[in-house]
C-alpha positions, 0 to 999 in steps of 0.5 A: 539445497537452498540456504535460507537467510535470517531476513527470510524467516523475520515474521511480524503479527497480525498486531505488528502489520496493523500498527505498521498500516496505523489500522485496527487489527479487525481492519487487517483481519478483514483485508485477510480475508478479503485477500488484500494483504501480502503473502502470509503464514497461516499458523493456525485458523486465527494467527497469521505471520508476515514475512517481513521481507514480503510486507515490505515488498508490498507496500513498495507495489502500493507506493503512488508517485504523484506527478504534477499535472500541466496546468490549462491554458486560460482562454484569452479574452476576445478583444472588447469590440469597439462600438462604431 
């Protein structure tokens, strides 16, 4: 038998999520449906939950750590030919 933690069962909304992500509801909705959001409970056709644990998780995956690219060498000059 497994045992389920608290953290396991925290659930956010569909509202919770979208102000999480600074998006309309609509915009989270539509990421739903298009299947680019973490795990969720479907508890009827029009409310979804979110395990607090996976979103978390998610985020985490989408999470870009910039590195600084080398800069390029400027090509030297050619030395001014001397007029003979």
């Amino acid at each position: 038998m497994t045992t389920t933690t608290t953290a396991q069962l925290e659930f956010i909304t569909e509202a919770e999520l979208a102000d999480l992500l600074r998006q309309k509801v609509s915009t989270v909705q539509r990421w739903r449906r298009l299947g680019c959001v973490p795990p969720y409970l479907l508890v009827t056709r029009e409310v979804a939950l979110y395990r607090r644990e996976d979103v978390t998780r998610w985020l985490s995956s989408r999470l870009v750590v910039p590195t600084p690219k080398p800069r390029a060498k400027k090509a030297e000059e050619p030395a001014a030919q001397v007029a003979a």
